[in-house]
C-alpha positions in Angstrom: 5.0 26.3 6.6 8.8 27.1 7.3 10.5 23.8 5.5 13.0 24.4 8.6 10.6 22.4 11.0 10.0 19.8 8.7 11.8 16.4 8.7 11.9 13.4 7.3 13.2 10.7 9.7 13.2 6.8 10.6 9.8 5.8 11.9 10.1 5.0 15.8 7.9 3.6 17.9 6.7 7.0 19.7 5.0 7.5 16.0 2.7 4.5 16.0 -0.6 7.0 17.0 0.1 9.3 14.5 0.5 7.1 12.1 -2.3 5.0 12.5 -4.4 8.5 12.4 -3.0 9.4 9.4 -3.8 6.1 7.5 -7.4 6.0 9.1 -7.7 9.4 7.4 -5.7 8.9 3.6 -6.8 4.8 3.5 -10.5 5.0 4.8 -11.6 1.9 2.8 -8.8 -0.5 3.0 -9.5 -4.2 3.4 -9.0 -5.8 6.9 -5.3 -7.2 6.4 -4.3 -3.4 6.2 -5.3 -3.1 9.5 -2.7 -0.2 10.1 -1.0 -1.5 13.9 -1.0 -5.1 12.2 0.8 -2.9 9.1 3.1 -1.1 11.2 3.5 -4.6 13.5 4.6 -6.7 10.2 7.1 -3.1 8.9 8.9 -3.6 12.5 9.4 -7.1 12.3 11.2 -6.8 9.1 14.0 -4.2 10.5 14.7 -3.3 7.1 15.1 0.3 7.7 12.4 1.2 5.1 9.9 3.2 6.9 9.7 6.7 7.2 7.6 9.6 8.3 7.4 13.6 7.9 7.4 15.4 11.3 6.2 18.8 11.7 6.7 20.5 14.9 6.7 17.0 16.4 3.5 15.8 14.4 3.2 13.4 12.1 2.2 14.5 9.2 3.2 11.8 6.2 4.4 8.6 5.8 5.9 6.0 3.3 7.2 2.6 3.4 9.5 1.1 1.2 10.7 -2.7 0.2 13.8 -3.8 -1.6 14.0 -7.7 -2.2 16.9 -7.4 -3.9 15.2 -7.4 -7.3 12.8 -4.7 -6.8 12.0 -2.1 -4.4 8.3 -1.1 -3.8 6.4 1.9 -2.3 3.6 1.4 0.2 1.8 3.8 1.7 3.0 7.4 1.1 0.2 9.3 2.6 0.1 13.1 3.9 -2.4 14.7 5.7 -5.0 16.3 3.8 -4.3 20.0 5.5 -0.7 19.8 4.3 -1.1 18.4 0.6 -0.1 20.7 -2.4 3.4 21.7 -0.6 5.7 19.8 -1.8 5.9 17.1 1.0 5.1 14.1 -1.1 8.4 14.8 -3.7 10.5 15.6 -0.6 9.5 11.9 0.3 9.7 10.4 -2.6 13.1 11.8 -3.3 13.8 10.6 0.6 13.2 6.9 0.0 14.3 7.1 -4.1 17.6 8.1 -2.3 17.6 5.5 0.2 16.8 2.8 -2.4 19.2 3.9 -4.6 22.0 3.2 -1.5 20.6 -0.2 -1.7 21.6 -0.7 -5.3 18.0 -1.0 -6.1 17.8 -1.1 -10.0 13.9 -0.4 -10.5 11.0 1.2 -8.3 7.4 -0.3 -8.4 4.6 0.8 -6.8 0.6 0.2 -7.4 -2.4 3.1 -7.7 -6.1 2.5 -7.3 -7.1 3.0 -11.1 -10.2 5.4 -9.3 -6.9 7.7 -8.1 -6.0 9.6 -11.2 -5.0 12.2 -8.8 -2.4 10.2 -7.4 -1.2 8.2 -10.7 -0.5 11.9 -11.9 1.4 12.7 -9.4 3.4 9.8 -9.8 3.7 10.4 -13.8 5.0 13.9 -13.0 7.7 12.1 -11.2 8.9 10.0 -14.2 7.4 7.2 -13.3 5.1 5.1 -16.2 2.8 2.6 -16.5 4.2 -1.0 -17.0 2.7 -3.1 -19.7 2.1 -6.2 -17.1 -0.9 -7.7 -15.2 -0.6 -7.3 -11.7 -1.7 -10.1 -9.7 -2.4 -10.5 -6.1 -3.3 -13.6 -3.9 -5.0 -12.7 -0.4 -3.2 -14.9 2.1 -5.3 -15.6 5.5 -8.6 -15.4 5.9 -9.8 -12.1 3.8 -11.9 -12.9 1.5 -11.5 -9.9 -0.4 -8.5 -10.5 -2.9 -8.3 -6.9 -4.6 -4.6 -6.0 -4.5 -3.9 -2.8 -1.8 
């Protein structure tokens, strides 16, 4: 892969297909509020500027959204296709929204792992980030029954 023809840019609309495919294909068993347009829907109507995607001769190949409440900022969602994986793309992202955070004055990055994705929490480890001695809690608002935290 020439790194040339990859970018990292601002999510816009034109993106939506591509992004839902990607999510169908890295978040296969989320619960029904992650319904990825109803995702993507809610990450618009925010117009925070903290949603971004890797594009690789015009195809989407990874994501991330980001949060910043002033307090915290959080990472959703950083997903790249499986056929690109092991190139570096995920640390180009990560250093991407770390960057854009920082801009914000963010003082402290969280972000949540399925405890079955040691794959992922290493990857996340590798990047200096540790586990936090805290319980996480999560309250499923609407009509999901399901109230595992995703």
């Amino acid at each position: 892969m020439n790194s040339e023809e990859f970018s990292i840019r601002d999510y816009q609309a034109g993106d939506r297909d591509g992004v839902v495919a990607l999510w169908r294909e890295a978040f296969a068993g989320d619960p029904p509020r992650n319904e990825r347009n109803a995702v993507i829907d809610r990450k618009e109507h925010a117009r925070d500027g903290l949603f971004f995607v890797g594009v690789l001769a015009n195809r989407v190949v990874e994501t991330v959204l980001a949060g910043f409440d002033g307090i915290r900022g959080w990472i959703y969602h950083l997903a790249v296709l499986p056929e690109f994986r092991r190139r570096g793309l995920a640390d180009r992202m990560m250093d991407h929204v770390e960057a854009e955070l920082r801009t914000r004055d963010c003082p402290k990055i969280n972000l949540q792992v399925r405890t079955s994705n040691a794959e992922v929490a290493a990857f996340y480890e590798r990047r200096g980030y540790a586990i936090d001695q805290l319980i996480s809690f999560g309250k499923t608002l609407g009509g999901d029954a399901d109230s595992s935290v995703d």
